[in-house]
C-alpha positions in Angstrom: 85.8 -46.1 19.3 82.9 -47.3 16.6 80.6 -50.0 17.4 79.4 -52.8 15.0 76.3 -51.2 13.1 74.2 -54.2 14.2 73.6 -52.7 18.0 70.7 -51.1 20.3 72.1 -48.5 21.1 71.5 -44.7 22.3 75.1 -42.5 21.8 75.0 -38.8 22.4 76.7 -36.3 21.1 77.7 -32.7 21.4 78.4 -29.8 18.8 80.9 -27.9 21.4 81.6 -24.9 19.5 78.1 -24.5 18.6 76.3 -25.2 22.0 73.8 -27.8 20.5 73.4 -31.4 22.0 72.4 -34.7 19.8 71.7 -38.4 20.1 71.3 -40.7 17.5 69.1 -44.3 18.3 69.2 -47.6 17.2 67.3 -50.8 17.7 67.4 -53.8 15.7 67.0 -56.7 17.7 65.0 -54.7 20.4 62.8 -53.1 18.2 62.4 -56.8 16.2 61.5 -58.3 19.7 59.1 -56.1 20.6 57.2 -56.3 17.6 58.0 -60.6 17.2 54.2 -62.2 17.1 52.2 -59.0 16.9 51.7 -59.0 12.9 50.9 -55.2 12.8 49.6 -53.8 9.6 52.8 -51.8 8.0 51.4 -48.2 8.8 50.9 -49.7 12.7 54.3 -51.0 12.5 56.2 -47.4 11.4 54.4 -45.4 14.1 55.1 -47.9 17.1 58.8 -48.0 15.4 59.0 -44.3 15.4 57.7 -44.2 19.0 60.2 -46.7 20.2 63.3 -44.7 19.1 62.1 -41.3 20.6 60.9 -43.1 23.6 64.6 -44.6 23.8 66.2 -41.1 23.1 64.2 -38.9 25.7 64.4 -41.8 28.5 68.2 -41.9 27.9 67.7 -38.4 29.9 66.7 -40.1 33.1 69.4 -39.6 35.7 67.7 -42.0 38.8 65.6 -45.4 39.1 62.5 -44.9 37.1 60.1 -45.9 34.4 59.1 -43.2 31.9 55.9 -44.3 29.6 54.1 -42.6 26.6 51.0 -42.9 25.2 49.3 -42.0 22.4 46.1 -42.1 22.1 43.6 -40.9 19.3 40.7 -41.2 17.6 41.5 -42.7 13.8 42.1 -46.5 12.9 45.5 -46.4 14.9 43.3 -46.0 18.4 47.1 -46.3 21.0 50.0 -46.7 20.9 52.1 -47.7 24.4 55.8 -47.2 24.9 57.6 -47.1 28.3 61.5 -47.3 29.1 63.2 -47.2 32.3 66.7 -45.8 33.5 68.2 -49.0 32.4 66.5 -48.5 28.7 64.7 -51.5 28.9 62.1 -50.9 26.3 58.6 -52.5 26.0 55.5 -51.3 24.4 52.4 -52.2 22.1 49.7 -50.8 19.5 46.2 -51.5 19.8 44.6 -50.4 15.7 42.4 -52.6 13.7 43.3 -55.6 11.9 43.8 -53.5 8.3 44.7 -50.6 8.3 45.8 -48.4 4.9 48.5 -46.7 4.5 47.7 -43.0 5.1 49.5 -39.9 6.5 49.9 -39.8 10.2 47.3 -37.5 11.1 44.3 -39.2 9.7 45.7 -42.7 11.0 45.5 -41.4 14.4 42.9 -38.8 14.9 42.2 -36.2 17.2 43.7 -37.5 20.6 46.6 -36.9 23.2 50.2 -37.9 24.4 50.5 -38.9 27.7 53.7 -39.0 29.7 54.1 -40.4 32.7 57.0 -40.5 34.9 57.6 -42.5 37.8 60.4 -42.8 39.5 61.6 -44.5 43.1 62.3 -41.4 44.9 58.9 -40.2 44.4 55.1 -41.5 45.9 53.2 -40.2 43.2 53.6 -40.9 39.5 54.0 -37.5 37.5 51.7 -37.1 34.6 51.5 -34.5 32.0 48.9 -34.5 28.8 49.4 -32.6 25.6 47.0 -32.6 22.6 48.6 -34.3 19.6 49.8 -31.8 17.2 52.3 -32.3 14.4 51.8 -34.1 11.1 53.8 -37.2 12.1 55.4 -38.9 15.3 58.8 -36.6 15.3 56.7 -33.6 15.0 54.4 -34.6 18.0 57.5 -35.6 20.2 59.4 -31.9 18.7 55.7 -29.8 20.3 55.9 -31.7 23.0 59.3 -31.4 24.1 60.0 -27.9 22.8 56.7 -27.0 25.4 58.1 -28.9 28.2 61.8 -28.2 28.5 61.4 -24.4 26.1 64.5 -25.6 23.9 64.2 -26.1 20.1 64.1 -29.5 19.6 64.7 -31.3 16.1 63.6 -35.1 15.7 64.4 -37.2 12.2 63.2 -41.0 12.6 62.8 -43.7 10.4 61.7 -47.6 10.4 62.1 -50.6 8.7 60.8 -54.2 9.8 64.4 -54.9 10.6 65.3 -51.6 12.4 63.8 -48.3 13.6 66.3 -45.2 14.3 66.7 -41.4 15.0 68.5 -38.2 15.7 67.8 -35.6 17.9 69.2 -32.3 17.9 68.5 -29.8 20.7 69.5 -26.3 21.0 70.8 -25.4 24.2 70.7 -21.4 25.9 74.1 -20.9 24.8 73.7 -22.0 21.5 73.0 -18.1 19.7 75.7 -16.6 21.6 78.6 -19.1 20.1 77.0 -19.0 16.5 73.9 -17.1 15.7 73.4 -19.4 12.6 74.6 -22.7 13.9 70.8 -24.1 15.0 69.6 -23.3 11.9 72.9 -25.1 9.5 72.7 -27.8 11.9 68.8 -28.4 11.1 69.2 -27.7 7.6 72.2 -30.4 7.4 69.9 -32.8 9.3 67.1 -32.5 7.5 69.1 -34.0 4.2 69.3 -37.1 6.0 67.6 -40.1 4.4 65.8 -43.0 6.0 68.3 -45.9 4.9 71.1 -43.6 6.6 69.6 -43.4 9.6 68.7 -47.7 10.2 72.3 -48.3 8.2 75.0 -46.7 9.2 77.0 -46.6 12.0 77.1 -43.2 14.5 80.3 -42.2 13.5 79.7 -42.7 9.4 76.3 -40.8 9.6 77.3 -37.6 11.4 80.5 -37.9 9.3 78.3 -37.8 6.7 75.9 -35.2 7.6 78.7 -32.5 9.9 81.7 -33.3 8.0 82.9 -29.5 8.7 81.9 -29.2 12.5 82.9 -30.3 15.8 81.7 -32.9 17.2 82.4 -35.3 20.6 80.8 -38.5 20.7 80.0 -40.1 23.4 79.9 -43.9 24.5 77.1 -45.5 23.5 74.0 -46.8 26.3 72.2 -50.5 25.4 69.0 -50.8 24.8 67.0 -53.7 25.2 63.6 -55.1 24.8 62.7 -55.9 28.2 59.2 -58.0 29.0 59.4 -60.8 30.9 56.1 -62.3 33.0 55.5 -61.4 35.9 53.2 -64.1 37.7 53.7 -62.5 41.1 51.7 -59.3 40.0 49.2 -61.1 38.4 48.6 -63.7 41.6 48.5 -60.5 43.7 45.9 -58.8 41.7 43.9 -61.5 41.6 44.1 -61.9 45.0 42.6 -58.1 45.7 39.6 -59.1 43.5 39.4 -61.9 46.4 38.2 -65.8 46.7 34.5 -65.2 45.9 35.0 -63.2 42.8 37.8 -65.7 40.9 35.3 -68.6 41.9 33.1 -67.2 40.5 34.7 -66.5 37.1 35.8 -70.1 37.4 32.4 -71.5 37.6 31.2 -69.3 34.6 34.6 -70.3 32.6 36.7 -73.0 33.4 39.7 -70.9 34.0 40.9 -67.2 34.8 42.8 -66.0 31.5 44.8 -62.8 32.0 46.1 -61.2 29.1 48.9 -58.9 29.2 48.3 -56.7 26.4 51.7 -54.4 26.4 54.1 -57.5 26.7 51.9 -60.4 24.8 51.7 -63.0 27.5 49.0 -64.8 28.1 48.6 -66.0 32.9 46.3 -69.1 33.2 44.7 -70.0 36.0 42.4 -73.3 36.9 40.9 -74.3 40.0 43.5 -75.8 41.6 46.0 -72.8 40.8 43.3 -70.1 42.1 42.7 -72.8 45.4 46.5 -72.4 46.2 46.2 -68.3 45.7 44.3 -68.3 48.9 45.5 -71.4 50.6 49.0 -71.5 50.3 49.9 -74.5 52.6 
């Protein structure tokens, strides 16, 4: 069955006789969400689009209630960038850069720095954390090190954004893969690297790989929803402020008027006066 092209989706696929898997990404209204209000600078914009998609894609993997979050952080004029997705793919993130930024390759926008992943899911106690340098000359090249050192499978990664959309495909050899066709990883990467950027955020799943694999094998599978998921949350932010404890809101109050909170990853902005921080701590 095909899908309208205007979706958020995640659909993967399998090359059976060739022993590779695949997943193509798309987010249009999730991807316009996230980014509604922020007025990133266009270079800004393509990397947190780029992000979202393979953030999307890998979290797709999760098999059990969890969150999964990246960050990227570096040195250059693009300082972090903030994705997280949980089993549900419910997508939110952020970028934090100056307010002008050129357009430059990806390296020198963001530096020397490091991806951090970190997974945390409901079975466990502790988050689990692991921390990679950046290395790659874009977003897809980072994500490819990263995931080719931390699952040891050849990994390809083609994305693309516009304001409108940001997409991708990933390709991943699996053990088998040699053994059915000792040349298949390599046609396969070749084919996908022909791709171009207004295939990927246009077409549908079934017309690009049609396009791209017209001679091989491949099973589709349903799509999974994606959404942009940030809501507030004013229960988290009246518990945390009642950790910090009466005496230290009063006194904030007294040296500004009001407690302002400001959620940086979701855009929302938690108020509090005096007669909102009175009833934190006395409730009847």
């Amino acid at each position: 069955m095909e899908y309208p092209v205007a979706r958020n989706y995640v659909r993967p696929f399998l090359f059976e006789h060739l022993d590779i898997r695949g997943a193509l990404v798309r987010l249009d209204e999730a991807w316009q969400a996230l980014q509604a209000g922020r007025h990133y600078p266009p270079p800004v914009a393509r990397l947190l689009g780029e992000m979202s998609a393979v953030t999307a894609l890998i979290a797709a993997n999760l098999k059990q209630p969890g969150r999964m979050s990246f960050q990227l952080k570096g040195e250059g004029p693009v300082g972090m960038l903030v994705l997280d997705c949980d089993e549900r793919l419910r997508l939110r993130g952020m970028a934090r850069a100056g307010a002008e930024v050129a357009e430059a390759p990806a390296p020198e926008l963001l530096g020397h720095g490091r991806l951090a992943l970190t997974l945390d899911l409901a079975s466990q106690q502790q988050p689990w954390q692991s921390l990679v340098p950046l290395d790659g000359d874009g977003i897809a090249a980072i994500f490819e090190h990263y995931l080719e050192r931390s699952e040891q499978l050849p990994t390809r990664l083609v994305l693309a954004t516009t304001g409108e959309a940001a997409a991708g495909l990933f390709l991943q050899k699996l053990p088998d893969a040699e053994r059915r066709d000792v040349d298949g990883w390599q046609r396969i990467t070749l084919l996908a690297d022909t791709v171009r950027p207004e295939e990927l955020t246009d077409l549908t799943a079934m017309q690009l790989i049609g396009r791209l694999f017209p001679e091989e094998y491949v099973r589709l599978f349903d799509p999974r929803p994606v959404s942009y998921h940030c809501p507030e949350d004013w229960p988290k932010v009246e518990g945390m402020l009642r950790s910090l404890g009466r005496a230290e809101c009063e006194a904030v109050l007294r040296e500004q008027g009001e407690i302002r909170i400001h959620d940086e990853i979701c855009g929302h902005d938690y108020r509090f006066d005096a007669a909102r921080v009175a009833a934190l701590f006395d409730p009847a």
